[in-house]
Structures are given as C-alpha cells and as structure tokens.
C-alpha positions as CSV (number, residue, x, y, z in Angstrom):
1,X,239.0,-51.7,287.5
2,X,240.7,-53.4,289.9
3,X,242.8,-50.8,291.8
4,X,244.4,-50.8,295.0
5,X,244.2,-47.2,296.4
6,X,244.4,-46.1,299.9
7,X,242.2,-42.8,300.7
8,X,243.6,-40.6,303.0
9,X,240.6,-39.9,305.4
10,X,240.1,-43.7,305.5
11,X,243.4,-44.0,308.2
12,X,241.4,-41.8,310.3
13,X,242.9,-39.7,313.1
14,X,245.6,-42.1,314.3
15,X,247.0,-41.3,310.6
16,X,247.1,-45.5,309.7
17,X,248.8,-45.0,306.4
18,X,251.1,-47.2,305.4
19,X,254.6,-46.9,305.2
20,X,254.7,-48.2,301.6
21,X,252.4,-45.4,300.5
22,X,253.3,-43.8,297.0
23,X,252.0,-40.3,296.0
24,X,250.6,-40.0,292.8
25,X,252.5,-36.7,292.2
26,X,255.6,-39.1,292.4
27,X,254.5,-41.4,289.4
28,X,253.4,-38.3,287.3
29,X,257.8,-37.0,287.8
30,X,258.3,-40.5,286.9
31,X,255.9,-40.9,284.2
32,X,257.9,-37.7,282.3
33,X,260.8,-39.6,282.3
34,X,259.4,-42.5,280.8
35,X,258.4,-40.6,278.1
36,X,261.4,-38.9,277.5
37,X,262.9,-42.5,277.5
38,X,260.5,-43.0,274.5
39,X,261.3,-40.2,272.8
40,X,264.7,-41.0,273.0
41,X,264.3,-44.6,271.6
42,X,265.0,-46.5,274.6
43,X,262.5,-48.4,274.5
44,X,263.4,-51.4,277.1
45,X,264.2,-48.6,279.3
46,X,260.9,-46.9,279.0
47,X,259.1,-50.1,279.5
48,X,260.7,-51.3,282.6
49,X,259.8,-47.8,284.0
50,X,256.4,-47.7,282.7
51,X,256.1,-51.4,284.1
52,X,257.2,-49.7,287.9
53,X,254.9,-47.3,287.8
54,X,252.1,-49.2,287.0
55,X,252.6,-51.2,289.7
56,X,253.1,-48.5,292.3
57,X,249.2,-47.0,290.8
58,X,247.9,-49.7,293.2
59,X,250.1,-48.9,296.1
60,X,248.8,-45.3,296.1
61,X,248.0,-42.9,298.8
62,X,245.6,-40.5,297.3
63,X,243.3,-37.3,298.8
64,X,240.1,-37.2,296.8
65,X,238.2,-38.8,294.0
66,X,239.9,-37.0,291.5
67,X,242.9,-38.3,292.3
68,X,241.5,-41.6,292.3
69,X,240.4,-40.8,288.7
70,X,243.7,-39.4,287.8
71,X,245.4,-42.6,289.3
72,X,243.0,-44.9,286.8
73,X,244.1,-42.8,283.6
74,X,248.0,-43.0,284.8
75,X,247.2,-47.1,284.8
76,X,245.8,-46.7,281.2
77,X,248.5,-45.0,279.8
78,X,251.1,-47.4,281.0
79,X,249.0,-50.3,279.6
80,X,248.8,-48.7,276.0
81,X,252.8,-48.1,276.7
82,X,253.8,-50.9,277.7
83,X,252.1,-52.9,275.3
84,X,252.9,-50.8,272.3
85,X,256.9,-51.0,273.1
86,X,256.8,-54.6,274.4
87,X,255.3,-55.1,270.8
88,X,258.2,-52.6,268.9
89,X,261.0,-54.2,270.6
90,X,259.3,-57.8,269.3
91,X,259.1,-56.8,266.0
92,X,262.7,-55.2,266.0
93,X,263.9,-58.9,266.7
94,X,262.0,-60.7,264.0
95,X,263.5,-61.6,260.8
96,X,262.5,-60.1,257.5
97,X,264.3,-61.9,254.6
98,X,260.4,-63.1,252.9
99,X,257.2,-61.9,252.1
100,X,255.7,-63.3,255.5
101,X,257.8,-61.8,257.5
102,X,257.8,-58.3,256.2
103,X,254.5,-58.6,255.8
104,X,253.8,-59.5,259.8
105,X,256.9,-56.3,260.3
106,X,254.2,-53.9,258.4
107,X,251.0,-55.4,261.0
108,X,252.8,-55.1,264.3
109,X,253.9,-51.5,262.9
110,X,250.2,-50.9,262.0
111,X,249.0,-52.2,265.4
112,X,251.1,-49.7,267.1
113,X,250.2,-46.5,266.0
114,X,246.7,-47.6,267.6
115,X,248.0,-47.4,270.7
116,X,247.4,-44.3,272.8
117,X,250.3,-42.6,273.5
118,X,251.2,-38.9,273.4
119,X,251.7,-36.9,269.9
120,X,254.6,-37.0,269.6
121,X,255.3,-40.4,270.1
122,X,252.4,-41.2,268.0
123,X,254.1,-39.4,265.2
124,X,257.3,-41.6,265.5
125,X,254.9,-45.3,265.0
126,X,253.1,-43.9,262.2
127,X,256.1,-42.6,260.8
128,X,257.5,-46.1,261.1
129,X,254.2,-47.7,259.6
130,X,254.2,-45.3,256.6
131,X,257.8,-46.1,255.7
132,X,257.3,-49.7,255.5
133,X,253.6,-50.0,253.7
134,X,255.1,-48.2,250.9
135,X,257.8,-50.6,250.5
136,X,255.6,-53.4,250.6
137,X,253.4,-51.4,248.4
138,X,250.2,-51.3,250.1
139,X,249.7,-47.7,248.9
140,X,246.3,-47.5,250.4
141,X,246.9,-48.2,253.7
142,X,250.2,-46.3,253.4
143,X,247.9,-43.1,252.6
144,X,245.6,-43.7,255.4
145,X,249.4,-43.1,257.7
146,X,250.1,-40.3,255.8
147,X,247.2,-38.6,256.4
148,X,247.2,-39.3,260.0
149,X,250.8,-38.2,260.3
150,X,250.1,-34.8,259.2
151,X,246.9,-34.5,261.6
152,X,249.3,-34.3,264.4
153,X,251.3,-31.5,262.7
154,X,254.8,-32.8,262.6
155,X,258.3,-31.6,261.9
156,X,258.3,-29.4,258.7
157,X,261.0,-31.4,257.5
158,X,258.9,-34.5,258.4
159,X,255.9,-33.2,256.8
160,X,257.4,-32.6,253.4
161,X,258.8,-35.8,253.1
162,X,255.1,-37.3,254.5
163,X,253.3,-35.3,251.9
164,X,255.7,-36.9,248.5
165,X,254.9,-40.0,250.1
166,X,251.5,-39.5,249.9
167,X,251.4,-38.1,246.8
168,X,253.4,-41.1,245.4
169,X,250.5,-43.2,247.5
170,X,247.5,-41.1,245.5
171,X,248.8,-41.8,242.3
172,X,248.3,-45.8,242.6
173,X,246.0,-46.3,246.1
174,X,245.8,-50.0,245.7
175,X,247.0,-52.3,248.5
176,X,249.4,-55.0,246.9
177,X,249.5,-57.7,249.3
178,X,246.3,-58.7,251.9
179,X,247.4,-58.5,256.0
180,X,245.7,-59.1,259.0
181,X,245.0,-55.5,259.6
182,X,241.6,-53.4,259.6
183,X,241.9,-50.4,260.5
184,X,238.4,-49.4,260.4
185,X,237.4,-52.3,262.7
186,X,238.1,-51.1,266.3
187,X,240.2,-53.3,268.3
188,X,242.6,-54.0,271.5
189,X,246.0,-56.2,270.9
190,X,246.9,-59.1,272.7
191,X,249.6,-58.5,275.3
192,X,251.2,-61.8,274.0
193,X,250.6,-62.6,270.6
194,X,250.6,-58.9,269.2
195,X,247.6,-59.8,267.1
196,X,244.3,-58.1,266.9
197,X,241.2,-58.6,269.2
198,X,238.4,-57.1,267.0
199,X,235.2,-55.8,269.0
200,X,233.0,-58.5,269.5
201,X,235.3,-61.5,269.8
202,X,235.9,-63.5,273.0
203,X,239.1,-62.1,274.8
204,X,240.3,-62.4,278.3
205,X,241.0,-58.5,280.2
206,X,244.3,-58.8,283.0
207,X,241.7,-57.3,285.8
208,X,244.8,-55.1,287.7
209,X,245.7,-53.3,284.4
210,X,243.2,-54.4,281.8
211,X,245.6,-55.7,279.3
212,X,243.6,-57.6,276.6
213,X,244.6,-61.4,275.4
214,X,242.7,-64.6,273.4
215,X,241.3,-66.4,275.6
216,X,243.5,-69.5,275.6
217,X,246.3,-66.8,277.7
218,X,243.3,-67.0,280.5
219,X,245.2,-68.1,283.7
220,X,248.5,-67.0,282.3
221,X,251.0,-64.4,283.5
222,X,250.2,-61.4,282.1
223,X,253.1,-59.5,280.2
224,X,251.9,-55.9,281.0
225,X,252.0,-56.0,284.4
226,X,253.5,-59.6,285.6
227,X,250.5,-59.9,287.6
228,X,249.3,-64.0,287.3
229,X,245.6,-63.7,285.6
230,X,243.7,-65.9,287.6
231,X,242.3,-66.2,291.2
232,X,242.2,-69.4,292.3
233,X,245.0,-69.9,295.1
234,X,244.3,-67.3,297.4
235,X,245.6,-69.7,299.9
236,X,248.9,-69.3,298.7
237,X,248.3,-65.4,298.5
238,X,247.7,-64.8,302.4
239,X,250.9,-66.6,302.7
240,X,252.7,-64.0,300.2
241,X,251.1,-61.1,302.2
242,X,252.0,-62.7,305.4
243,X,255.9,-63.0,304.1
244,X,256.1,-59.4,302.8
245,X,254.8,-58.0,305.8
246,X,257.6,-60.4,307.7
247,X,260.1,-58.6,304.9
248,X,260.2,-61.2,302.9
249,X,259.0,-60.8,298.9
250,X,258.8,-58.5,296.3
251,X,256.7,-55.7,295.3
252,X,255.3,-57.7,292.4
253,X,254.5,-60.3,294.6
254,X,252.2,-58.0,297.5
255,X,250.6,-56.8,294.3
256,X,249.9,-60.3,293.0
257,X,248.8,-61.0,296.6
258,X,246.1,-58.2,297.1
259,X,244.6,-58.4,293.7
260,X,243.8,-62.0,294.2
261,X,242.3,-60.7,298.0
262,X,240.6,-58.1,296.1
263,X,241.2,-55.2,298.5
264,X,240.6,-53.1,295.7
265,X,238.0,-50.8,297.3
266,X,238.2,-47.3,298.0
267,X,235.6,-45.7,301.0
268,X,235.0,-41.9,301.6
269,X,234.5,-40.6,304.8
C-alpha cells in the first residue's frame, strides 16, 4: 500500500519533522465526526471529510508500527466510505420512472450494503436495499437483507417491521426480475461506474488508497482520493513538490506529487 508515513525516530535528534506533520490521533477525532455526518444523512458532508482525512493518512507523523498499522486501517475505512456515499448520493440523482431504472436503483442499493462500514450505518443501507427489492419483488434477495438486518440487532421498532417483511418475503422467495447482482460472488465496486468487479476479473487498484476500477479507468483520476492513477510524468511532479515547498499548490497536489516519487517507505531505527 502505498503510504506516505513519516516515523518519528527517523528525524533523528535534530527532531527533522516536518511542519506539515498530522497526528493520527487527530484523524481518529475527525473520523467520529464523519461518522456522525453519516448517521445523520449528510452524506456530501461526510464524504468531503472522509476525502480530507484520507489524504492527511499519508501526511502522517506516527511513533511505532502499530501506529503505522492503525494508519493503513483508517485509509481502508475511508475508501469503503467514500465509495459507498459517492455511490448513494449517485443513485439518489438517477431517475426511476421504468423498469431499468428501478432496477439499477435496487443494484447500487445492493452494492452498498457490501461496503464496510460501522453497524450502524450498515443497518441504514440494508435497510434501504430491503425496502426497495420488495417493491420490485425480488423476494429472495429481499430475504437475504432481512436476515442480515437483524444479524446486526437493530432498533426494536426496526426489527418488527424487518421481520413482516420477511415473513411476506418467505411466503413467495422468488426473485421477479434478473440484476446484475450476486451476492454470493465476492467482489470490490468500481469507484466510477458503481458496477461490480467480481474476483478474478481484470481491474485496475488507485495504489494511494486502493480504490478498485475496470481497467479502461487505468490512467484516470481516481474519484476516492483525486489522486491521478498513473506514474508517468514524474517530471512534472518534482516541479509540484518544488512549488509547494515555495508555497505554492495544494495539499492534493504534494500528495499527487509524492505518490508518483514513491516516498512511500517507512525505516525503523
């Protein structure tokens, strides 16, 4: 994974940390608040935060190698964030006056509750999913939520209402219209086209926050962490590093600038 971390002992006794240095105790107060965003529905507010603090992981000053660790895992879980909302707030904009489209409504809802994301937000997409298989009347799959759901131990009010569903679900568990969904076949979603990348099949991985797209995004901006997937003009990334340090720039772009460089390693002393 290709992290930018700065380890503590590496600035040796003149104490050459950078003044740019972010504490990862920092992006865990900022990561509660993203979720909170969540939880409250804002979801283009959640993302843009979950966005920042993904791209602060690789500015980090960290003390040992389980911070490193716990700096990898805060990367992950703003990828499977940042995806899943990016993906919500897509489908929230699509129509859904035909078949097609209430059909692709029901897939992007499917995809999402395969993202990893805490309990209780997990609840909310498979809530979400279950509401709208049933009215398409893929009882099956709408089970298969149900079920799920009431793993996680929801609401009580939330789980009686899950379990008439289900029942309603038992009593004809048929699946009325075919989508491109499998939920037994393991699989990442493209950070573009909110499609599924089964196991197996050629995809293209963003290597600062290991987003997964088809391969024809390869060399394209990824969408998770606006960092350019490709690293072919490091020429023109020494002079991004060399403007920032003259204060000209943006974050994104010293991020952009040292991925391509690949100062990504991390030494122990």
């Amino acid at each position: 994974m290709s992290i930018l971390l700065l380890y503590r002992k590496e600035a040796g006794a003149r104490g050459g940390l950078p003044a740019v240095g972010v504490k990862l105790n920092t992006l865990v107060q900022r990561l509660q608040i993203a979720y909170q965003l969540t939880t409250g529905g804002k979801f283009q507010e959640a993302a843009v935060k979950f966005q920042d603090i993904l791209l602060h992981v690789t500015l980090l000053v960290v003390d040992s190698k389980q911070d490193i660790s716990e700096a990898q895992q805060l990367l992950g879980i703003c990828r499977e964030y940042i995806v899943g909302l990016l993906m919500e707030i897509k489908r929230k904009t699509l129509p859904k006056g035909n078949l097609e489209e209430q059909k692709r409504h029901c897939e992007m809802a499917a995809y999402f509750t395969h993202c990893n994301l805490q309990p209780v937000h997990q609840i909310l997409t498979l809530r979400t999913a279950l509401n709208l298989f049933f009215k398409l009347k893929n009882y099956k799959t709408a089970s298969s939520f149900a079920r799920r759901l009431l793993e996680l131990g929801p609401r009580p009010d939330v789980a009686t209402q899950t379990r008439k569903i289900l029942q309603a679900c038992d009593k004809n568990p048929t699946d009325t219209h075919e989508l491109l969904y499998d939920p037994h076949n393991p699989f990442t979603i493209c950070g573009t086209t909110y499609k599924p990348l089964y196991r197996g099949k050629p995809q293209e991985k963003c290597a600062l926050c290991q987003a997964s797209y088809f391969p024809e995004y390869k060399g394209k901006l990824c969408n998770v962490c606006k960092v350019w997937m490709s690293s072919n003009n490091t020429g023109a990334c020494d002079s991004a590093i060399k403007n920032v340090m003259a204060g000209v720039g943006t974050p994104c772009v010293v991020v952009q600038s040292l991925y391509y460089l690949r100062i990504e390693r991390v030494r122990y002393v």
